[in-house]
Structure formats: structure tokens, C-alpha cells
N, CA and C atoms as an extended XYZ file, in Angstrom:
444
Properties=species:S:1:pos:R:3:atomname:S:1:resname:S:1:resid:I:1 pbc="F F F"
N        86.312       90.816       96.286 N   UNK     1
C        87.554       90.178       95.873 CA  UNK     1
C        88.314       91.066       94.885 C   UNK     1
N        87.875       91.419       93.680 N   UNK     2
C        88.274       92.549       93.269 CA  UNK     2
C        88.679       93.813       93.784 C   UNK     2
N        88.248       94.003       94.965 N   UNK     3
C        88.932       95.667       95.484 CA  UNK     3
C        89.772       94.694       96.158 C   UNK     3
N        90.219       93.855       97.128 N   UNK     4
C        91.317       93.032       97.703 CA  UNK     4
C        92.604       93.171       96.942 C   UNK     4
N        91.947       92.866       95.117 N   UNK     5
C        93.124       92.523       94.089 CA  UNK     5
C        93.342       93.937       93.942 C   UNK     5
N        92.884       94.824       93.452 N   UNK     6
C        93.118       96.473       93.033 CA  UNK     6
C        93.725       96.968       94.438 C   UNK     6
N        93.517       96.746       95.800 N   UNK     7
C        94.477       97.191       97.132 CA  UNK     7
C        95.762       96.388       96.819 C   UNK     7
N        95.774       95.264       96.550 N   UNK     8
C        97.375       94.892       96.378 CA  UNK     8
C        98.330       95.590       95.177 C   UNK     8
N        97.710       95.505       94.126 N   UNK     9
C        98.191       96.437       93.318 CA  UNK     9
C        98.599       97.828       92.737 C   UNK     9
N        97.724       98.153       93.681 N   UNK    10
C        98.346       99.489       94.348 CA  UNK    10
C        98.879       99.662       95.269 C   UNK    10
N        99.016       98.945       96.134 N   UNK    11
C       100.172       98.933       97.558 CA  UNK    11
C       101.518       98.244       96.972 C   UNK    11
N       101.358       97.496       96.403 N   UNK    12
C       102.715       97.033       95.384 CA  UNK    12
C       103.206       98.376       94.898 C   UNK    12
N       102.672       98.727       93.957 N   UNK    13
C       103.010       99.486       93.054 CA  UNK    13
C       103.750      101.077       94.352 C   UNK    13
N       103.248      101.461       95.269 N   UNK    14
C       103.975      102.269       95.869 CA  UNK    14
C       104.770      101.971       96.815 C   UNK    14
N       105.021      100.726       97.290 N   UNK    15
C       106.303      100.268       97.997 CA  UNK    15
C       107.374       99.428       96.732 C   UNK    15
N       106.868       99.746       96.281 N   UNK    16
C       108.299       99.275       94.839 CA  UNK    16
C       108.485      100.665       94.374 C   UNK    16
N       107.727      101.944       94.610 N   UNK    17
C       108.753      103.541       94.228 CA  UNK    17
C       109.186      103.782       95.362 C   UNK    17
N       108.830      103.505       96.405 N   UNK    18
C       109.231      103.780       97.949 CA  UNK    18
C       110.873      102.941       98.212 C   UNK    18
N       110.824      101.712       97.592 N   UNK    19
C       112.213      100.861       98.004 CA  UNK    19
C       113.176      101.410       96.649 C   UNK    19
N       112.660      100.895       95.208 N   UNK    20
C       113.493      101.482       94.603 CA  UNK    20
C       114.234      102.890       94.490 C   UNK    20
N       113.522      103.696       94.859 N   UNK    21
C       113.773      104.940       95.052 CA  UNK    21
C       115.541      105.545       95.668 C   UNK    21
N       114.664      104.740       96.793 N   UNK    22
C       115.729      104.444       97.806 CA  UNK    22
C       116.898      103.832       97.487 C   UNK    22
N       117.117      102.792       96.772 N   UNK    23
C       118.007      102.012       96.605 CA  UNK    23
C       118.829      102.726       95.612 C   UNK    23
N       118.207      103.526       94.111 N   UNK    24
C       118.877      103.819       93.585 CA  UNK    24
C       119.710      105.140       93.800 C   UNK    24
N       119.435      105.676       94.813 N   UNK    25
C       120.039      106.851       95.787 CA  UNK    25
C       121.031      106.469       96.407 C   UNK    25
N       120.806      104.630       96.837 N   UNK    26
C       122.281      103.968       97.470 CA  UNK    26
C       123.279      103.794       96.432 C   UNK    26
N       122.738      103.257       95.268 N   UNK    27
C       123.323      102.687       94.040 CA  UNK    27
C       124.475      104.462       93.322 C   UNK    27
N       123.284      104.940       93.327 N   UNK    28
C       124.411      106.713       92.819 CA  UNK    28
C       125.212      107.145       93.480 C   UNK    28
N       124.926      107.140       94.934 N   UNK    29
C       125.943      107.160       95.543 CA  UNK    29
C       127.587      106.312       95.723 C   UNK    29
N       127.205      104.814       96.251 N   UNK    30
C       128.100      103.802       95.767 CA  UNK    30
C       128.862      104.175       94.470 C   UNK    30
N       128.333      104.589       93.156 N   UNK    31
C       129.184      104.272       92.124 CA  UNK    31
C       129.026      105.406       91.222 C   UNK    31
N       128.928      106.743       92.126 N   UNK    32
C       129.106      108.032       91.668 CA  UNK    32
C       129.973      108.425       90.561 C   UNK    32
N       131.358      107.582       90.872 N   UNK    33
C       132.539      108.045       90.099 CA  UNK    33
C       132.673      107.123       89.319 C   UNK    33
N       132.140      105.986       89.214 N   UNK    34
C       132.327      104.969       88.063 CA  UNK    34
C       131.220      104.588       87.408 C   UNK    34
N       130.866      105.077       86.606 N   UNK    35
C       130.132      104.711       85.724 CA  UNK    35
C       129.585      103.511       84.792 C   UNK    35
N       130.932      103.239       84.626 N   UNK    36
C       131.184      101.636       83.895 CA  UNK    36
C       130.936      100.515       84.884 C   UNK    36
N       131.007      100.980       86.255 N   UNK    37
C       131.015       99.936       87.318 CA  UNK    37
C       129.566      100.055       87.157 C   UNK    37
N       128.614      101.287       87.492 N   UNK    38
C       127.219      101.342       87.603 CA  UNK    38
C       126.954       99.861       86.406 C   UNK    38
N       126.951      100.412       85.464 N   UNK    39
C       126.325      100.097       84.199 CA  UNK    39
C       126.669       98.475       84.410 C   UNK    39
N       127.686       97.754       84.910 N   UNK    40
C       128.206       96.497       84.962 CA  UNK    40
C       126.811       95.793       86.186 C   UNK    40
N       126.565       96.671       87.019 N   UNK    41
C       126.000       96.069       88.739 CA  UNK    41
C       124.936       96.187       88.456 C   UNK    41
N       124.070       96.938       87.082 N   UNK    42
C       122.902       97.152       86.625 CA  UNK    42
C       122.838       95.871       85.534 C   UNK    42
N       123.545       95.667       84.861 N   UNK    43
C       123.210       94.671       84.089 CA  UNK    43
C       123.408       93.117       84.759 C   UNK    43
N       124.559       92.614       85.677 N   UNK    44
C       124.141       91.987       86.150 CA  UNK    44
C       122.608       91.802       87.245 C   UNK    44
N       122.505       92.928       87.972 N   UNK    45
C       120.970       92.635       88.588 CA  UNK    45
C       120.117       92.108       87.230 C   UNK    45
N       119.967       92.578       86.280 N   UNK    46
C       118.658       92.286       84.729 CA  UNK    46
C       119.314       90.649       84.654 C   UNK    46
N       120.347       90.120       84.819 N   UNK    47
C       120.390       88.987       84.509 CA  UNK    47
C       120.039       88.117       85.551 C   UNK    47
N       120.149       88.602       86.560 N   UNK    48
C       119.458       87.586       87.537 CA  UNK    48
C       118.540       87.790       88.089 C   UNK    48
N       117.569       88.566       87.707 N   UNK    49
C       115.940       89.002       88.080 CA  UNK    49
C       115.832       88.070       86.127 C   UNK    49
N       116.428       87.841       85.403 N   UNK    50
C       115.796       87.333       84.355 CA  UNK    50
C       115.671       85.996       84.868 C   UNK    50
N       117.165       85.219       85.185 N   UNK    51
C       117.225       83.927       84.950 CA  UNK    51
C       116.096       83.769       86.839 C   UNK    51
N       116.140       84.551       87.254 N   UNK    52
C       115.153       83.882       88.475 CA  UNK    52
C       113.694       84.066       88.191 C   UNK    52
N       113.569       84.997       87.518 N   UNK    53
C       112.036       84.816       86.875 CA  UNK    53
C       111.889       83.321       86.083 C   UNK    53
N       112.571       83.608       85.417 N   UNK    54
C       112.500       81.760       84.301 CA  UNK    54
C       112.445       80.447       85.109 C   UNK    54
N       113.427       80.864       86.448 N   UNK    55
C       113.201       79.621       87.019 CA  UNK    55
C       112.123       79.383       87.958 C   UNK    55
N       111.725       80.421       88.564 N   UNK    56
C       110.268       80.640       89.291 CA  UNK    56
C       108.967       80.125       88.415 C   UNK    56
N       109.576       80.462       87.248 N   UNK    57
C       108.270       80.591       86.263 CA  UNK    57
C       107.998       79.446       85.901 C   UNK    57
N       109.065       78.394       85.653 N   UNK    58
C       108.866       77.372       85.989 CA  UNK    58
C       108.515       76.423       86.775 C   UNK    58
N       108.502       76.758       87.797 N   UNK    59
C       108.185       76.149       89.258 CA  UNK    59
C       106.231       76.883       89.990 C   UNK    59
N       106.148       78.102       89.155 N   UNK    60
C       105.029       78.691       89.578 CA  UNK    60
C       103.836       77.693       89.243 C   UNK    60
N       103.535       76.946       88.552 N   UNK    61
C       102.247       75.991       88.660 CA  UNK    61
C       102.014       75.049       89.448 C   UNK    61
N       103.338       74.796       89.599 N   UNK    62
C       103.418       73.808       90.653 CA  UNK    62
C       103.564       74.275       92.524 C   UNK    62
N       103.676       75.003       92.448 N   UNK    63
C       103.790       75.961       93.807 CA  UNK    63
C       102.476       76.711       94.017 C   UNK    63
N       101.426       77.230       92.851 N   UNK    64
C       100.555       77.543       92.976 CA  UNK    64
C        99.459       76.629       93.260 C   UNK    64
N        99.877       74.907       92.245 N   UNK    65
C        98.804       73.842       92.650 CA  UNK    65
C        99.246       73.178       94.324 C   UNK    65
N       100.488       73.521       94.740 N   UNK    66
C       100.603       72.741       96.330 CA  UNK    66
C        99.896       73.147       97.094 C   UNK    66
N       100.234       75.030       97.215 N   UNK    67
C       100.271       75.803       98.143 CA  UNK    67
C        98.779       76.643       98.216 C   UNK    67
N        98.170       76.817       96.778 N   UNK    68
C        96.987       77.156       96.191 CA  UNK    68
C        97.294       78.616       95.992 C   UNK    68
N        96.062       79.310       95.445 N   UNK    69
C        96.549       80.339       95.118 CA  UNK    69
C        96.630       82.030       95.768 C   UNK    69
N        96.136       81.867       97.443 N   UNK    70
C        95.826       82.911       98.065 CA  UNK    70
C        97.377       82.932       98.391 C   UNK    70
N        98.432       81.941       98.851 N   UNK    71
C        99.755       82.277       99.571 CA  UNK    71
C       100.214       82.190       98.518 C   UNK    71
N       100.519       82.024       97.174 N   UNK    72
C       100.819       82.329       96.093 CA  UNK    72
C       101.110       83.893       95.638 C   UNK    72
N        99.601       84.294       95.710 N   UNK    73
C        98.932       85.766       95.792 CA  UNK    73
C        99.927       86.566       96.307 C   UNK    73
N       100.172       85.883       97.886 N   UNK    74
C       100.514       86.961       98.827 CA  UNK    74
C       101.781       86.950       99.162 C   UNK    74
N       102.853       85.718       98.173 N   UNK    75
C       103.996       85.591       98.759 CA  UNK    75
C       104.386       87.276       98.020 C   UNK    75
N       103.967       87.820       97.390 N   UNK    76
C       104.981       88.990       96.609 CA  UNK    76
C       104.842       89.781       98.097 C   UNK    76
N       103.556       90.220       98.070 N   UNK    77
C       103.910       91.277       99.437 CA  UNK    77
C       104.822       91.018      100.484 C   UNK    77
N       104.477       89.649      101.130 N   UNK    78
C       104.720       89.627      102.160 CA  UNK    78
C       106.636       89.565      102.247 C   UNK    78
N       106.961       88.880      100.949 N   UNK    79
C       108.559       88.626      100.855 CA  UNK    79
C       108.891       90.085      100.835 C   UNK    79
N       108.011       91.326       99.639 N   UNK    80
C       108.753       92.220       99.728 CA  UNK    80
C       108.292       93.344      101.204 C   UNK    80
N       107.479       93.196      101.784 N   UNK    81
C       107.050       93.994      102.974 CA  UNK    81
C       108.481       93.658      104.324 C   UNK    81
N       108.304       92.193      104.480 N   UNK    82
C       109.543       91.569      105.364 CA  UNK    82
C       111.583       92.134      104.983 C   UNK    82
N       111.340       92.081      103.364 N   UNK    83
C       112.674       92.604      102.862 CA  UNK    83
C       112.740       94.051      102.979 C   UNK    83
N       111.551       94.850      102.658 N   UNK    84
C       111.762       96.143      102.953 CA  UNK    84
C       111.667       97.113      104.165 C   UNK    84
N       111.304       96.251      105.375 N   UNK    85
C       111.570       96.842      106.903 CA  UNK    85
C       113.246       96.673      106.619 C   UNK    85
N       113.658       95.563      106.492 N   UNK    86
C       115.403       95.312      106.990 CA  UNK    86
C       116.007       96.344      106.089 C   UNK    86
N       115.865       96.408      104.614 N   UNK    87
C       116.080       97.556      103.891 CA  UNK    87
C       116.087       99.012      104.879 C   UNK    87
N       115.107       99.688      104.957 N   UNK    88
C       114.910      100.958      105.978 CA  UNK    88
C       115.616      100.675      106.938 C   UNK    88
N       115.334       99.820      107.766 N   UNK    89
C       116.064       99.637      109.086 CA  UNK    89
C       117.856       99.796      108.542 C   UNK    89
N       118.194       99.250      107.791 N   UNK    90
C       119.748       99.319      107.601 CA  UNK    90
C       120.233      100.647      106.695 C   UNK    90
N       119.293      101.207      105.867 N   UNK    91
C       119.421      102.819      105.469 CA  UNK    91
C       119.307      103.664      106.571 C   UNK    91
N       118.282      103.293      107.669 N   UNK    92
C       118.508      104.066      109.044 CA  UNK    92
C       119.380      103.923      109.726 C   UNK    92
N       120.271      102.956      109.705 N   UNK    93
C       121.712      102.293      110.757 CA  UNK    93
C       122.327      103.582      109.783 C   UNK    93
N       122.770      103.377      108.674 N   UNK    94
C       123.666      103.898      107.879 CA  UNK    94
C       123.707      105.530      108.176 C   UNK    94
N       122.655      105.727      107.988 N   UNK    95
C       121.894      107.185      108.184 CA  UNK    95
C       122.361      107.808      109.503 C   UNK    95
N       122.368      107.313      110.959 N   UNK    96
C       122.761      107.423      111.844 CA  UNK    96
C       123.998      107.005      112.245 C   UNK    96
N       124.775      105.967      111.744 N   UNK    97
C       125.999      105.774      111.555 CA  UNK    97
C       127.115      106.863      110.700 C   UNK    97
N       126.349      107.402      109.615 N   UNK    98
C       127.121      108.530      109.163 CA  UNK    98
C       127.465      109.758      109.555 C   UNK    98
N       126.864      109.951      110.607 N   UNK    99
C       127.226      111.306      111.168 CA  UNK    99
C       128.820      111.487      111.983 C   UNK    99
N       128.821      110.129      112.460 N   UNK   100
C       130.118      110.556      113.113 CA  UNK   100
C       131.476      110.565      112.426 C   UNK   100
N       132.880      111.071      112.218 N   UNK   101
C       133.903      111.321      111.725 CA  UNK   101
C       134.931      110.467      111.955 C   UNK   101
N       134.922      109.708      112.938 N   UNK   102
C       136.541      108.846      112.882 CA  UNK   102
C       136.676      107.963      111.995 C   UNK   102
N       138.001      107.700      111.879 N   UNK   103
C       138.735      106.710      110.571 CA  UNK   103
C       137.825      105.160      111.184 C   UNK   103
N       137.615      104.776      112.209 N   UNK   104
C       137.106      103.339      112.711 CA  UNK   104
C       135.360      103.549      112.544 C   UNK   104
N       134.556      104.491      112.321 N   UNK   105
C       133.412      104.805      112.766 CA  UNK   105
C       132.924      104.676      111.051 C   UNK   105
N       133.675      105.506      109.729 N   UNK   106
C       133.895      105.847      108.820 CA  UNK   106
C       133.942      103.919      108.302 C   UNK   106
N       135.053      103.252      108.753 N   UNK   107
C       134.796      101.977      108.163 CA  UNK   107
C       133.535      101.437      108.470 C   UNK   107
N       132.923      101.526      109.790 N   UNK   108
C       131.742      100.819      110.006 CA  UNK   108
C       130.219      100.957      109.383 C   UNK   108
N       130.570      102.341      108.751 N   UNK   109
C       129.494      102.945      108.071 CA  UNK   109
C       129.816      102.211      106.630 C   UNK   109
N       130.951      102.347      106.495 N   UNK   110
C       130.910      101.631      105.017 CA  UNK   110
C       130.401      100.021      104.895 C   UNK   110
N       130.915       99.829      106.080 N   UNK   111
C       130.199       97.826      106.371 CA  UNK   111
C       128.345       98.306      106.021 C   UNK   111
N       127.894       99.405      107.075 N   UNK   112
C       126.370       99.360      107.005 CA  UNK   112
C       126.145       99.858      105.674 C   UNK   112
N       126.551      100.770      104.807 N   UNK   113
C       126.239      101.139      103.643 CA  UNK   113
C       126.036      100.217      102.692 C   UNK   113
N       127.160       98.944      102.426 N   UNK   114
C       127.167       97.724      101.370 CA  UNK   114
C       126.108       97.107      102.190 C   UNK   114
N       126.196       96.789      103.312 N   UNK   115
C       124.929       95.598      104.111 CA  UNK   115
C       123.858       96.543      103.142 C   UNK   115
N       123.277       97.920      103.415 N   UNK   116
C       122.107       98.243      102.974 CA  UNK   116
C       121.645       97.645      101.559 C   UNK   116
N       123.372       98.416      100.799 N   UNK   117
C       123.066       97.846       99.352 CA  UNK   117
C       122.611       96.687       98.651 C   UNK   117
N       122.833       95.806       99.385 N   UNK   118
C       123.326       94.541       99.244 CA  UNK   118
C       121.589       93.986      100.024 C   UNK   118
N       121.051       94.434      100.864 N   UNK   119
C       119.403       93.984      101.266 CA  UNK   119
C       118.552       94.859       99.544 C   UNK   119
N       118.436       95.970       99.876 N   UNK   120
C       117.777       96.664       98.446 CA  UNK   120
C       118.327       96.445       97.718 C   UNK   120
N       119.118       95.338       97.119 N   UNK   121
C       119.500       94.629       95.620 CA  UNK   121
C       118.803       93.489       96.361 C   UNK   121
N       119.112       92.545       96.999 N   UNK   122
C       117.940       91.430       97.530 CA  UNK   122
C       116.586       91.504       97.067 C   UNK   122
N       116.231       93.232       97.820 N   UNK   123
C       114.846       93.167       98.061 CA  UNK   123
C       113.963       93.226       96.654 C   UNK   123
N       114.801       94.115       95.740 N   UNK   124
C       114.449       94.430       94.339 CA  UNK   124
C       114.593       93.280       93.524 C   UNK   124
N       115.448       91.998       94.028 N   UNK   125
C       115.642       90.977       92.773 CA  UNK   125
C       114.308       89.883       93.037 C   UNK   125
N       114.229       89.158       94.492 N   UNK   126
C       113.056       88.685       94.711 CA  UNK   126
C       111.624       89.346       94.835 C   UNK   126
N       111.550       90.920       94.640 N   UNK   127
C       110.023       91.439       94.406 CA  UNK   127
C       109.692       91.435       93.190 C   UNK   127
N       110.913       91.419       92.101 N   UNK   128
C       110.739       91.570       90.736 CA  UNK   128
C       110.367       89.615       90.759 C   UNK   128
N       111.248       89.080       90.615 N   UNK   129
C       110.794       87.816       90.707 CA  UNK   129
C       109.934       87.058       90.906 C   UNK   129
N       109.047       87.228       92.069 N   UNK   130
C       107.721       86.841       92.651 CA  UNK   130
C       106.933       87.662       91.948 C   UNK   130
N       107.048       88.764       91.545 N   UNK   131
C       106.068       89.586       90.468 CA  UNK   131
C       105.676       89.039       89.024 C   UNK   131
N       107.291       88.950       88.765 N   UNK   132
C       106.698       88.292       87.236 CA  UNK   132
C       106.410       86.823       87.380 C   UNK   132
N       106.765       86.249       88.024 N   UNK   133
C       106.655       84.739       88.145 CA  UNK   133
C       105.350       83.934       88.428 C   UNK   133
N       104.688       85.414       89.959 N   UNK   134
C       103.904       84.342       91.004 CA  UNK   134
C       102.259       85.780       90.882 C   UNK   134
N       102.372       86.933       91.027 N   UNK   135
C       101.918       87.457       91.730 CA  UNK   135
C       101.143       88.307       90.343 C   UNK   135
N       102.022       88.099       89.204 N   UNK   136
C       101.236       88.923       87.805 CA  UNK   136
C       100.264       87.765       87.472 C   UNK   136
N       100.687       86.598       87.668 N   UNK   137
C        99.857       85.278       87.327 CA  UNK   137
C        98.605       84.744       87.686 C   UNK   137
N        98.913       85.334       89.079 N   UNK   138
C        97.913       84.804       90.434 CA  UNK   138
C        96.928       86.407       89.869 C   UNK   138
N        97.321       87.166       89.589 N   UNK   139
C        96.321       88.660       89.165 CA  UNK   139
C        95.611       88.096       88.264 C   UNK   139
N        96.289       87.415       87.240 N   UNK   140
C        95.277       87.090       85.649 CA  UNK   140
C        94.326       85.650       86.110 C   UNK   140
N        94.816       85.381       87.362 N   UNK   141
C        93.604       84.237       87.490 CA  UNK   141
C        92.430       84.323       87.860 C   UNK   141
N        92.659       86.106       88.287 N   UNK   142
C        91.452       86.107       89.651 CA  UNK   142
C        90.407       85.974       88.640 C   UNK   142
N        91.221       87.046       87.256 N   UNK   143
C        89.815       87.788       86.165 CA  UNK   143
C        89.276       86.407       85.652 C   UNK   143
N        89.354       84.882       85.876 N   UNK   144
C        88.965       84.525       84.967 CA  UNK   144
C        87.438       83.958       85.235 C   UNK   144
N        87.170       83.639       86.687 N   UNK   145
C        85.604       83.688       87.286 CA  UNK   145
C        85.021       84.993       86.875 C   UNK   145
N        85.608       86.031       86.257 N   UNK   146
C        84.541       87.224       86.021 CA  UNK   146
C        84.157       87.527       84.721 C   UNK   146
N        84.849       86.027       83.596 N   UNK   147
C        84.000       85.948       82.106 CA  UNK   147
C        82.735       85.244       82.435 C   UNK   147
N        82.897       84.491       83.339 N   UNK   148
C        81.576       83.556       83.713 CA  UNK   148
C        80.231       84.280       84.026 C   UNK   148
């Protein structure tokens, strides 16, 4: 059970440098020339990965006593594994959408570019969320059969 918990936490831990990574490569790009805009789209994300942690966090005992605590455990992966295929998949639309040059081809890339942005801000607000809320919690429970 312990190597189960130490494999999630390390598979977490490298698909959250694998997505963020990514995202903030979308994010520099997007707001290359504005700075003040960055700094505005960064502080709102901290406010709503805060206030959704608080409200998760509230709701986490009770979601952990319905549901128990293995799908508890596993909602972090699985929300962020499911969010981060559509993530890739739409950095790959974009990716392959950018190559071509016309003024109509050029708008459509910009539709797939915000869609991307706009999944990897998703994917980063509910992995942070279920992390601090559900999945750091469900970690400190495992240790507590191993004072016994």
C-alpha cells in the first residue's frame, strides 16, 4: 500500500511538470507583450485555485465519508490524467493548425490556441484543487495505520 501511495506521488508530481510546463509556454506566448495582462491572468488563476480549494475543503469529509477513501485518493489523477489528454490533444490541434498561413486558417488557430489555454488553465485549477483539498488529505490518512 505504501509503494501504491509513493507511485501516485510521483506520477503526480511529473504530469503536473509535464502539463504545467506546457501551459506556461501557452501562457508566454499569449501574453508576451503584456505583462500587466500576464500578472492580472496569474493572479486571478491564485484566486480561484484558493477559493476552490476552501470550498472543496470543505466538502472533502464529507465526500471522503460517502464515496470512501480509495475514489477520493484517485479522483486527483484520474480528473487530472482525463484533463491532460484534451490539454495535449488541443496543443497538438494548435501545433498542426499553425503551420498553415491564410488570414481564415490564422483565425482558426487562434480559436485552437485560447481552446488550449483555456483546457491547461482548467486542467491546472482542478489538479491544484483536488490536491490540496482531496488527494494531500487522503496521503496523510494512509500514514495513520502505520503508528499502530
Amino acid at each position: 500500500e505504501l509503494r501504491s501511495l509513493a507511485s501516485m506521488v510521483i506520477c503526480y508530481n511529473i504530469c503536473v511538470e509535464l502539463t504545467e510546463v506546457l501551459w506556461k509556454t501557452l501562457l508566454r506566448d499569449t501574453f508576451q507583450s503584456d505583462e500587466a495582462e500576464y500578472m492580472k491572468f496569474m493572479a486571478k488563476f491564485s484566486q480561484i485555485v484558493g477559493v476552490g480549494t476552501l470550498v472543496m475543503q470543505l466538502m472533502a469529509s464529507e465526500l471522503i465519508g460517502i464515496f470512501g477513501w480509495t475514489f477520493s485518493a484517485l479522483l486527483t489523477p484520474l480528473s487530472m490524467g482525463i484533463l491532460a489528454v484534451l490539454f495535449f490533444w488541443a496543443v497538438t490541434l494548435k501545433s498542426t493548425e499553425g503551420a498553415t498561413t491564410s488570414a481564415a486558417a490564422a483565425a482558426g488557430s487562434s480559436k485552437i490556441a485560447s481552446m488550449a489555454l483555456l483546457l491547461g488553465t482548467t486542467s491546472n485549477i482542478i489538479t491544484k484543487v483536488f490536491k490540496y483539498s482531496l488527494f494531500d488529505p487522503c496521503k496523510e490518512m494512509a500514514y495513520i495505520p502505520l503508528g499502530e
